[in-house]
N, CA, C and O atoms as a DFTB+ gen file, in Angstrom:
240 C
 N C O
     1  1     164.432     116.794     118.931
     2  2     163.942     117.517     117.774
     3  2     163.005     116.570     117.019
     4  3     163.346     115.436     116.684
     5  1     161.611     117.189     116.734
     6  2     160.909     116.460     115.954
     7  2     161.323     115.749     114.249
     8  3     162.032     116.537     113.624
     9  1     161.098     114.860     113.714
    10  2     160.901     114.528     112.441
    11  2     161.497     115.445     111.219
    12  3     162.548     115.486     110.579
    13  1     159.791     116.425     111.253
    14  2     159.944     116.961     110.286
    15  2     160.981     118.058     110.261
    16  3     161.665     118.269     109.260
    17  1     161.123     118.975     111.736
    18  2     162.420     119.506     111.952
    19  2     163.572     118.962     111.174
    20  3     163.908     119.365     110.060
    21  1     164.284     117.785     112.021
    22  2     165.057     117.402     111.278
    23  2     165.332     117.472     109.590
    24  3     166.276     118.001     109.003
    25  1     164.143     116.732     109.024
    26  2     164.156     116.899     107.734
    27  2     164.602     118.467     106.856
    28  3     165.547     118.849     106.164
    29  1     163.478     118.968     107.298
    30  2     164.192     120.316     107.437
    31  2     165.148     121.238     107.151
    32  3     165.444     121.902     106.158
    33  1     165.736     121.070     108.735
    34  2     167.337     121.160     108.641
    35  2     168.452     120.352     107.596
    36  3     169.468     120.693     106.991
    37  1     167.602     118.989     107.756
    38  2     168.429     118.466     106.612
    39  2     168.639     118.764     105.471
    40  3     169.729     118.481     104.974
    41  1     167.382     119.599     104.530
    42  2     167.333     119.751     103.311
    43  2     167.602     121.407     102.908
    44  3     167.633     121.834     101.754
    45  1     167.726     121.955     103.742
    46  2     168.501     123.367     104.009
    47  2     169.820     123.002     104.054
    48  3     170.478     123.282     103.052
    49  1     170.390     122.432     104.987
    50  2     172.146     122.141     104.560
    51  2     172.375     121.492     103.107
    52  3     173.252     121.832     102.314
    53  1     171.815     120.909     102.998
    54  2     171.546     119.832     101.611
    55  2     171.986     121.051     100.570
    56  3     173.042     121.194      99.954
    57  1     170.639     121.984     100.603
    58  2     170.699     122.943      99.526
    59  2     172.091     123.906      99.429
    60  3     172.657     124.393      98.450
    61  1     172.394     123.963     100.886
    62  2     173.418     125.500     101.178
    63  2     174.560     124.898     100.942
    64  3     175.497     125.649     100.668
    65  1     174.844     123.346     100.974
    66  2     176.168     123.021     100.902
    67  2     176.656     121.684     100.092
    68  3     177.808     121.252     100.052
    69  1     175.455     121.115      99.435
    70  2     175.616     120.156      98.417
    71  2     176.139     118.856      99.593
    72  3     175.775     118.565     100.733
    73  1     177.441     118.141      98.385
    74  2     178.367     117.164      99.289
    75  2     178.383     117.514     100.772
    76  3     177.994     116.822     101.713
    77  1     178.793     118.454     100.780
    78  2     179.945     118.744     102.181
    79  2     178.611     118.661     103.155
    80  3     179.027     118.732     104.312
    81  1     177.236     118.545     103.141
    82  2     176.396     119.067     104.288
    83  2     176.664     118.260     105.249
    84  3     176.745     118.767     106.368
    85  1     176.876     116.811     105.114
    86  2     176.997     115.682     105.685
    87  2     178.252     115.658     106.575
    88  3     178.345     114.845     107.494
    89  1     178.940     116.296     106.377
    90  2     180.352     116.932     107.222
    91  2     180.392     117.816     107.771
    92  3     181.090     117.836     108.785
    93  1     179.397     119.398     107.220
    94  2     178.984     119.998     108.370
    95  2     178.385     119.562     109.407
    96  3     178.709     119.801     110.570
    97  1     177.168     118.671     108.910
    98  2     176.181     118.238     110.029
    99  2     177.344     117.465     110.911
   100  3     178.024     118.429     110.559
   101  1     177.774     117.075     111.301
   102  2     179.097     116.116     112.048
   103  2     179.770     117.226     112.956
   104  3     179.669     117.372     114.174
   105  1     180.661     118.152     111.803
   106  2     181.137     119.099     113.016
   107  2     180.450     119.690     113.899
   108  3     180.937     119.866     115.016
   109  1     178.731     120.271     113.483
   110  2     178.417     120.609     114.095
   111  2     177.923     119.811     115.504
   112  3     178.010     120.421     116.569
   113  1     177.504     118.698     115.481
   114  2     177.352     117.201     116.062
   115  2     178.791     117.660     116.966
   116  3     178.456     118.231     118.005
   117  1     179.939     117.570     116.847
   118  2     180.998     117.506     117.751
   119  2     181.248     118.995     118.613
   120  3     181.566     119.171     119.789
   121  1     180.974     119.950     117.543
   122  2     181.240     120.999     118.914
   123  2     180.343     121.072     119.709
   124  3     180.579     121.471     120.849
   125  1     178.570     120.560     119.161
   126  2     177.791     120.824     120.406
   127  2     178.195     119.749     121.486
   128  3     177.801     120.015     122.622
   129  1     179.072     118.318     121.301
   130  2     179.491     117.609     122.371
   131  2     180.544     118.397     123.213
   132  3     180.521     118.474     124.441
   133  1     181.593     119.049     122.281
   134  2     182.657     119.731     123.143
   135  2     181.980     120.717     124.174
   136  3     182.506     120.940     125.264
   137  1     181.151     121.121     123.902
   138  2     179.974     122.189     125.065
   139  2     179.200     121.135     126.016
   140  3     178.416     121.507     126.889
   141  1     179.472     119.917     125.782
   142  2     178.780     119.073     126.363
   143  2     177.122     119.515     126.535
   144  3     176.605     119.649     127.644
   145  1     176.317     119.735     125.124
   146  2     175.012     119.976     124.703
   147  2     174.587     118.540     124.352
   148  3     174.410     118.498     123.134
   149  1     174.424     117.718     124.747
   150  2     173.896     116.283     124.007
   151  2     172.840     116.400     123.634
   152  3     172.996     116.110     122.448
   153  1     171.772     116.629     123.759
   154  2     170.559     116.837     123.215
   155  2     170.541     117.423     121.787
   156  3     169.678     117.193     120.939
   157  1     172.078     118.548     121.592
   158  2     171.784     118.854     120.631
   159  2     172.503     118.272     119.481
   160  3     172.261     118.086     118.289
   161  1     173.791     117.986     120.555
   162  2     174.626     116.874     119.231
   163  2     173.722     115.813     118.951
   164  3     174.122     115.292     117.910
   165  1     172.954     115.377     119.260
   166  2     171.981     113.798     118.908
   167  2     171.261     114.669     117.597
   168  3     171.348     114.388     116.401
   169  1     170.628     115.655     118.141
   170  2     169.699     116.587     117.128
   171  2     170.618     116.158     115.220
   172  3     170.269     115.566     114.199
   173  1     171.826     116.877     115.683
   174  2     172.763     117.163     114.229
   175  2     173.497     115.818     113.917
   176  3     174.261     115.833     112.951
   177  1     173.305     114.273     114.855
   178  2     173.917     113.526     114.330
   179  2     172.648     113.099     113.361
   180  3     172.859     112.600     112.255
   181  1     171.032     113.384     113.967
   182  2     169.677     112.870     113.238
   183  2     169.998     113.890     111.594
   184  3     170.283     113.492     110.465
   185  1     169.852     114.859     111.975
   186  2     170.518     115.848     110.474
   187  2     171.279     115.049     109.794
   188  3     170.907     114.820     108.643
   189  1     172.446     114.443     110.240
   190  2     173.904     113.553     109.315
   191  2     173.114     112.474     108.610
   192  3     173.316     112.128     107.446
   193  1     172.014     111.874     109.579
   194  2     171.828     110.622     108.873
   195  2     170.329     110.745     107.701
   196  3     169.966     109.845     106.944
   197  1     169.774     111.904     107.832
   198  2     168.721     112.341     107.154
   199  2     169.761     112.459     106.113
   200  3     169.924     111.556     105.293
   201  1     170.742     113.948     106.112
   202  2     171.528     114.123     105.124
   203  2     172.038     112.668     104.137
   204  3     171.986     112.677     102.907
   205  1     172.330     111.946     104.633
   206  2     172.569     110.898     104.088
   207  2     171.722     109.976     103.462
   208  3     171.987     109.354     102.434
   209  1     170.712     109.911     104.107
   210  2     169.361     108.914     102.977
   211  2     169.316     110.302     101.632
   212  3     169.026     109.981     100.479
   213  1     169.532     111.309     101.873
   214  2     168.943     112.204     100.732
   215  2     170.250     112.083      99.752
   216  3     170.047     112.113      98.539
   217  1     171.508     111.954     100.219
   218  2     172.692     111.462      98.811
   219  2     172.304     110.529      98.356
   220  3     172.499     110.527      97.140
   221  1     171.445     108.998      98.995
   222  2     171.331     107.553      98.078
   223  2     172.924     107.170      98.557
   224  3     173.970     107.680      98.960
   225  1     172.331     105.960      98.221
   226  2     173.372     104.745      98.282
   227  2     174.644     105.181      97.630
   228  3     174.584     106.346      97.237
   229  1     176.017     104.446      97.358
   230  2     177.111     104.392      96.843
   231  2     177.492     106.166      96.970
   232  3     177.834     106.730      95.930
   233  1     177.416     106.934      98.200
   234  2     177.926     108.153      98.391
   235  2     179.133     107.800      99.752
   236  3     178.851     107.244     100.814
   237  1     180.386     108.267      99.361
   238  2     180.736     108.079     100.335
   239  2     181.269     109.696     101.623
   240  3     181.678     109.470     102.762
């Protein structure tokens, strides 16, 4: 998944789910592994860590 995709996606969960996006993005990251989709779990772990530069520092 490109960049700005990601971003994206990131800032759509961001909006739809505040805190918690960063934990969706994860589950979703694990069931696409349980389907054994890697391409797409990599996709939603890039989402987790976008999600995460956009909380800032001292978020846990």
């Amino acid at each position: 998944m490109e960049a700005t995709k990601i971003a994206s996606y990131a800032n759509a969960l961001y909006a739809a789910h505040g805190d918690k996006a960063e934990a969706e993005a994860a589950q979703r990251a694990n069931a696409a592994l349980k389907e054994q989709k890697t391409g797409e779990a990599e996709a939603w772990q890039a989402v987790r860590g976008s999600i995460r530069r956009l909380r800032g520092p001292n978020q846990s």
